[in-house]
N, C-alpha and C positions, 0 to 999 in steps of 0.2 A: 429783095422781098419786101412786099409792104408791111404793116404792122397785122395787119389782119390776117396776112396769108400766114405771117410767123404763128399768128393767136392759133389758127386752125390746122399748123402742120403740131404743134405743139398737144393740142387737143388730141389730133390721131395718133402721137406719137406714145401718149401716156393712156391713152383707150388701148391701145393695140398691148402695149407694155402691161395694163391691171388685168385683164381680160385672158394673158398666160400667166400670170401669177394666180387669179381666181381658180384656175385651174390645175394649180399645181399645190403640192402638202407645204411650202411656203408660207410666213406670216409676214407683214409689208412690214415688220423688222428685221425680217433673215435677208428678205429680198433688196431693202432701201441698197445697201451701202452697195452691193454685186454690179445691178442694174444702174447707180451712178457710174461706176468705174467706166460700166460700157461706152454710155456716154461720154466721159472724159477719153477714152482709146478711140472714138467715133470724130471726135471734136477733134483732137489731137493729129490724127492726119488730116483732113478739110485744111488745119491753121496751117498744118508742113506744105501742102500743095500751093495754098495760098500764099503761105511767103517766101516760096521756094525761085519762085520768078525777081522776089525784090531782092533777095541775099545774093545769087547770081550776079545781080545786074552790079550791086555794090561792092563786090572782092575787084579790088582794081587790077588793069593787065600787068606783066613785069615780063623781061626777058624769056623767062623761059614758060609763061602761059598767066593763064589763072590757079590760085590755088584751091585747093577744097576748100569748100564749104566747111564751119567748124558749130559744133553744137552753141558757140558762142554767138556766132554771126546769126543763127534762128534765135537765140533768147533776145537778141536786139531786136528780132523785129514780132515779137511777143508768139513765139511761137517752140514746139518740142522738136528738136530733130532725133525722127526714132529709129530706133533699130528695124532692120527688115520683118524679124518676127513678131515684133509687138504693131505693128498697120494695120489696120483694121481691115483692109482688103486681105493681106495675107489669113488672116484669120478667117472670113466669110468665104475663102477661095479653099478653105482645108478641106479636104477629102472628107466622108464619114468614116473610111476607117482609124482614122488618126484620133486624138481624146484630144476634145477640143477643150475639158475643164483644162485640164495640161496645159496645153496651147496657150491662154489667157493667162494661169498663173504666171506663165514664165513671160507672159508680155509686159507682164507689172514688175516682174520681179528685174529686168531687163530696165526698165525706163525709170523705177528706183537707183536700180547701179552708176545710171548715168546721171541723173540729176539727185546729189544729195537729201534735195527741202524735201520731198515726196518720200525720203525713205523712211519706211514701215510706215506709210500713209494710204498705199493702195489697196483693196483688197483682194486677197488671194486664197479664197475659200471657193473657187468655184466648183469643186468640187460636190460640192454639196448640193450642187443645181442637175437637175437630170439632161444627160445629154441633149433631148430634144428642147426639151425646154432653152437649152442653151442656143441650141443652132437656130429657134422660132426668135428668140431675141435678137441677135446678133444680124437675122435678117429686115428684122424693123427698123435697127438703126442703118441697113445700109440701101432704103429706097430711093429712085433717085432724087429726090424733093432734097433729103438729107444728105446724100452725097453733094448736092450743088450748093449747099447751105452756106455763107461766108458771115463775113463781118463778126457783128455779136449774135448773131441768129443764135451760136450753141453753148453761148453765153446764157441768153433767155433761156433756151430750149433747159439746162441744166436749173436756173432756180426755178423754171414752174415745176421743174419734176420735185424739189426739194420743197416746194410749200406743196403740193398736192400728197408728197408722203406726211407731211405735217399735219396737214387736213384731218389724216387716216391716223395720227397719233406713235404712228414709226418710229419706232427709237426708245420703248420699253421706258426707263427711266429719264429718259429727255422728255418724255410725251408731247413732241412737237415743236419743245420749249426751243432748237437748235436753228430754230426760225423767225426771221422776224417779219411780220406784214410788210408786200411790198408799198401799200400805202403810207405807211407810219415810217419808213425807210425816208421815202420819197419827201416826204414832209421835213422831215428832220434835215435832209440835205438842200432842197431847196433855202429854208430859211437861215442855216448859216453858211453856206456857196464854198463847200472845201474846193477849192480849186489852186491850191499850191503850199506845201510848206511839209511838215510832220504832223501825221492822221494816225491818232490812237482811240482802242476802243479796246477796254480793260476788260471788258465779258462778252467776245466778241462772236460767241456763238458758230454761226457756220459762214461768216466774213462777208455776210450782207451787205453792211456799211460800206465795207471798202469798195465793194463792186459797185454800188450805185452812185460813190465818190468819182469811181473812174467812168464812167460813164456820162457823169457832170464835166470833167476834167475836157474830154471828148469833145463834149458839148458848146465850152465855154471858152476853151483855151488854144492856144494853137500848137500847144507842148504834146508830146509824147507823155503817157501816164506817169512812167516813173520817171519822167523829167521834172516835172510838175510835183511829185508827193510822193511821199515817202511813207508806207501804212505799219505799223505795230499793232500786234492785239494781243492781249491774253485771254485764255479759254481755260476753266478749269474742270471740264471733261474730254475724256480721252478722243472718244467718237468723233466728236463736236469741231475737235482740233484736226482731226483727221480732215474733217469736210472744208474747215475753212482752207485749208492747205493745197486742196483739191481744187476746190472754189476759186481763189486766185490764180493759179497755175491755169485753170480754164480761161480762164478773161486775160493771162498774160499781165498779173499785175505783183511786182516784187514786194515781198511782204518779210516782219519777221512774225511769226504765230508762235508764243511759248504758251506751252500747258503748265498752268499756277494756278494757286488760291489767288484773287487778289487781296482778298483779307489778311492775309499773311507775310505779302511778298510783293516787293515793286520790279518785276525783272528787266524792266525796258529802262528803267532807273530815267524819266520824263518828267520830272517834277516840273513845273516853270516851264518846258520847252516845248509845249506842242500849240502849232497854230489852228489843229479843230481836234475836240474828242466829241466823239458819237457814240447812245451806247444804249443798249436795250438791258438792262441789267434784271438779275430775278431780283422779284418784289420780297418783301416781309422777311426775308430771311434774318431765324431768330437764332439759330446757332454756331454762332457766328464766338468764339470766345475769345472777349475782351481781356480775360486777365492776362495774355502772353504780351511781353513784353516788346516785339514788335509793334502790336497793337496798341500797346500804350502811348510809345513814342514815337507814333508813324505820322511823320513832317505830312502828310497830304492831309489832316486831321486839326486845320490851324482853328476853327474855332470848336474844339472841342470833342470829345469823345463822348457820344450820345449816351446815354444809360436805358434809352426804349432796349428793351429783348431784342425788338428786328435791327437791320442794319441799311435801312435803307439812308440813313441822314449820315450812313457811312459812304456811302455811293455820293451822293448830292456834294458831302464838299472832296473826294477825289476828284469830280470833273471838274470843279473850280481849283482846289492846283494843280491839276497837271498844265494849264493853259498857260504859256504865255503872256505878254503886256495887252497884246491886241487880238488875244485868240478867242475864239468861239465856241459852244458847248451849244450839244442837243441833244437830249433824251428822254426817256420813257420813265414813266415814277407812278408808283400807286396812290391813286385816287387822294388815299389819307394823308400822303403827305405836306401838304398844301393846308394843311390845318391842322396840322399832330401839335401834342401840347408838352410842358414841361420841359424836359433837356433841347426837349426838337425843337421847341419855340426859339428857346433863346441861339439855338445855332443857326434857325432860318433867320432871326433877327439881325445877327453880326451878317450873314449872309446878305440879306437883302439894303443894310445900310453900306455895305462897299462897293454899292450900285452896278454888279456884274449884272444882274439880272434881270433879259432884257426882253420876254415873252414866256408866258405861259397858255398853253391850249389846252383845253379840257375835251374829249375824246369821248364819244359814245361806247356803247353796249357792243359787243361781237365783232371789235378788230382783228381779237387776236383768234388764233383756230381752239386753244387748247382752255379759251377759257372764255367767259361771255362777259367779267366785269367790266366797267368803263378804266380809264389811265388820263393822267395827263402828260403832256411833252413839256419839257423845260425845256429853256435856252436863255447860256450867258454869254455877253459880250463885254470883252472887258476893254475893246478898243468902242465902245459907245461914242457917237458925235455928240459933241456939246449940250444940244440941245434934248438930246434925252438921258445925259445921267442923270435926272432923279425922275425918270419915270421908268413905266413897265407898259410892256404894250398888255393888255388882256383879251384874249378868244376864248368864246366860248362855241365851239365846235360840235356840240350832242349833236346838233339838228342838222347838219351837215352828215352827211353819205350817204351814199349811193348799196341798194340792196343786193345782194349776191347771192346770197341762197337763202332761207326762212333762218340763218344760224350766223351768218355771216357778210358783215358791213365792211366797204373799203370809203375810198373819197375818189369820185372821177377827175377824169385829167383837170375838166375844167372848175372842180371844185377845188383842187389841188392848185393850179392855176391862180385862183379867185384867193385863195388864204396866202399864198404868196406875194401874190401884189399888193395886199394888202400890210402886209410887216414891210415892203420895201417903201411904200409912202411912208410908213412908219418913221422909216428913216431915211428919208428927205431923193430916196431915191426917183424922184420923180422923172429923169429919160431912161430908165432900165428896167421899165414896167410895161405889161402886157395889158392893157385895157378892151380887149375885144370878146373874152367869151361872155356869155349871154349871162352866166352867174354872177358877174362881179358888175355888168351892167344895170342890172337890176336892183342892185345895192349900192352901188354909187354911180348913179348917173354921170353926174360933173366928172368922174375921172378923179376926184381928189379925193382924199381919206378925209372921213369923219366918223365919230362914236355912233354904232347902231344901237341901240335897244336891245338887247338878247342875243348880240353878234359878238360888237369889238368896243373895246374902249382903252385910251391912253388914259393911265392913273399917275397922282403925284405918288410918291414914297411915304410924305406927308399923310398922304389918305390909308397908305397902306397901315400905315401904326397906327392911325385912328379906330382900322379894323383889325387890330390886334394881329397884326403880321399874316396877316391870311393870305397865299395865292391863288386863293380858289376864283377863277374868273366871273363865274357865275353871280358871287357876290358884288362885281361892280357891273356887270353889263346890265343887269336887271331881269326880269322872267324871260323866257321864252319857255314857247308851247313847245316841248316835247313827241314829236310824230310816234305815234304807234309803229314799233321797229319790228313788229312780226312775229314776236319772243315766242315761242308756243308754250303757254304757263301750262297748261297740264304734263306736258311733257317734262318742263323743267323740275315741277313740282314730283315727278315720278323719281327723275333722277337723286333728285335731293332727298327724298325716302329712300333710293339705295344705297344711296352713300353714307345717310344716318344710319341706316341697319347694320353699314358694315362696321361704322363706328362703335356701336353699342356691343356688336358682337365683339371686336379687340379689347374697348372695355371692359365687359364680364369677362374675356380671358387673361387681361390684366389682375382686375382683382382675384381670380382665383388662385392666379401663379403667388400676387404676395399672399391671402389666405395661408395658402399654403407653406409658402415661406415663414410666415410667421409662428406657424403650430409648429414648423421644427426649431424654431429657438425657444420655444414653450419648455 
């Protein structure tokens, strides 16, 4: 399949899929996790048929035959060997008099028993789906476009359904949050190239990172995924951990996923030992409590234990130790912190003079689905060449993407493309660079890196303390004109009046409740 034909079987696949949910008493929270599952028992035989010709071929002969096939011999070749009743043919071939919610419970509860990692990770509430609606699904996924589907086709086919429920805010309490842009993903992976070693991502949401990790691995290497890398994450929502578990297990990538606080707890115990962490962490969280003694004496905390309310400059130095001598780090950080002041200062200060810190990119308006602020992306290298520990590369990236909807910005391939060749002349990669799309043409002619205006520029460290430890890139690349990105301000301006309104109203029922409390200690 080409890439297009995947975009457009993907397109029908979740048109077909929202269009019975619109129609049914359903809310694309009841419905998210059901309708993955599908897709994972849809996906799950495709990969068995698929690798059922290679696991054959490699049980070698002996005397008295070949042996069986063992659930072992398909998890080598990234794939489920399922029980009869859990096949998704079995299933779409059931009779109407049979309870086909039945039928699918007991398909999950079946491919649980056999493989541990999955258990209490599938869902088994079908129940609560009306028959028809169940058999109108069951028949989307089994058209023949989707029966012939291989490779990563239902790899893809699975996270567009999980950012398009994202889109729709799915997930009650996650509000989307269990997703991360596949652009900001992509960025992140390109610039530090996980392609071999131990790959942790301590807020790992629903195991984006990992998959786009393997997909590089693919890409880059001539290893088998989990010959190449080895993935941990922690997750500390329930749902969330469910998906990444799902997630993996879809793409055939061996994982360990523990559900933790990581404010509390280092489960994978990684201190020093990973060669890339990735990680989309939540922003500003402020309740986060310092006085537990864990927290106090948590070794990932070497310069300091912040005193801001939020915890973000909690985040920022775990990714700097859990790395390794020569490992890599990339991720997602609120806007603010690239110029937070006080305790945050003097931690980015010990931070950025140990010269980990080898790019920052500053990120426009409406990446993410669930929210419109801008972000920047860090990234540390603490295996730096010579020639730039004591610098920083700087991107300023606002004016960069491409439009998606009036709400919604990503970076196309070849913008994507264009900011990656550019970090690799950064660091002298000069035969491992792509110099042909039109974007990066247009900005460096010659093929060779240079500081743009409003784009990029390589700063000393030296300059950086001049400007008072700041990594806001903007600050050294110089202006650039900001494009009108679409924003619809009255609209936004509507919503920010409901949300203030709803504010004032908890308010006044705040002060009434102490009011009140207060007259009865009167």
């Amino acid at each position: 399949m080409t890439q297009e034909q995947i975009k457009q079987l993907e397109k029908e696949l979740w048109d077909a899929a929202d269009a019975l949910r619109a129609n049914s008493k359903l809310t694309a929270a009841e419905y998210k996790d059901p309708v993955l599952g599908l897709v994972l028992l849809r996906f799950a035989q495709n990969k068995y048929e698929e690798a059922k010709p290679i696991v054959e071929k490699k049980i070698p002969n002996n005397p008295r035959g070949k042996r069986a096939a063992t659930k072992e011999d398909y998890l080598a070749a990234g794939a489920i060997m399922l029980p009869e009743i859990a096949k998704y043919e079995y299933l779409a071939a059931l009779p109407e008099s049979k309870d086909i919610a039945e039928a699918i419970n007991n398909a999950m509860k079946q491919i649980e028993a056999e493989y541990p990692d999955l258990s209490g990770n599938l869902p088994k509430n079908y129940q609560e789906f009306e028959s028809d609606l169940l058999r109108d699904l069951i028949r989307v996924f089994n058209k023949d476009a989707v029966k012939k589907a291989t490779g990563d086709v239902f790899g893809r086919i699975y996270e567009y359904f999980l950012m398009k429920f994202s889109m729709q805010g799915a997930g009650a309490q996650e509000g989307g949050e269990f997703f991360t842009p596949p652009s900001l993903v992509q960025l992140i992976v390109n610039f530090i190239e996980p392609d071999h070693g131990i790959i942790h991502d301590p807020a790992c949401g629903s195991g984006g990172m990992f998959v786009q990790t393997g997909y590089f691995v693919k890409d880059h290497t001539s290893k088998e995924i989990n010959e190449a890398i080895k993935c941990y994450g922690t997750e500390q929502k329930t749902n969330n951990t469910k998906l990444a578990k799902i997630n993996l297990a879809i793409h055939g990538i061996e994982g360990k996923i523990i559900e933790a606080n990581s404010f509390y707890s280092d489960p994978h115990n990684l201190l020093g030992k990973c060669d890339f962490v990735m990680a989309n962490p939540p922003f500003n969280v402020n309740k986060v409590d310092k006085g537990k003694e864990f927290v106090k004496t948590d070794p990932r905390l070497p310069f300091g234990l912040p005193k801001a309310d939020n915890a973000n400059y909690m985040w920022i130095q775990y990714f700097y130790s859990y790395l390794n001598q020569k490992g890599r780090a990339g991720f997602v950080m609120a806007s603010s912190a690239t110029d937070a002041g006080h305790s945050e200062k003097l931690i980015r200060q010990q931070l950025i003079e140990s010269g980990a810190v080898d790019c920052i990119v500053s990120v426009g308006n409406n990446f993410f689905y669930t929210r419109s602020l801008p972000c920047h992306v860090w990234f540390y290298d603490k295996g730096k060449r010579k020639e730039n520990k004591k610098n920083i590369l700087m991107i300023d990236a606002r004016n960069v993407f491409r439009k998606v909807t009036s709400t919604i910005n990503d970076f196309s391939e070849e913008q994507l493309e264009g900011l990656t060749t550019i970090i690799k002349l950064y660091r002298g990669e000069k035969n491992n660079v792509s110099k042909a799309n039109t974007w990066f043409k247009e900005r460096f002619p010659d093929g060779k890196y240079h500081n743009i205006e409003g784009l990029c520029r390589i700063v000393s460290i030296e300059e950086v303390v001049e400007n008072d430890y700041s990594l806001t890139p903007g600050r050294y690349v110089g202006v650039t004109f900001i494009e009108d990105d679409g924003i619809d301000f009255k609209g936004r301006l509507v919503e920010i009046q409901e949300e203030l309104d709803g504010l004032n109203k908890e308010a006044a029922l705040l002060g009434k409740t102490i009011s009140n409390n207060l007259k009865q200690m009167i």
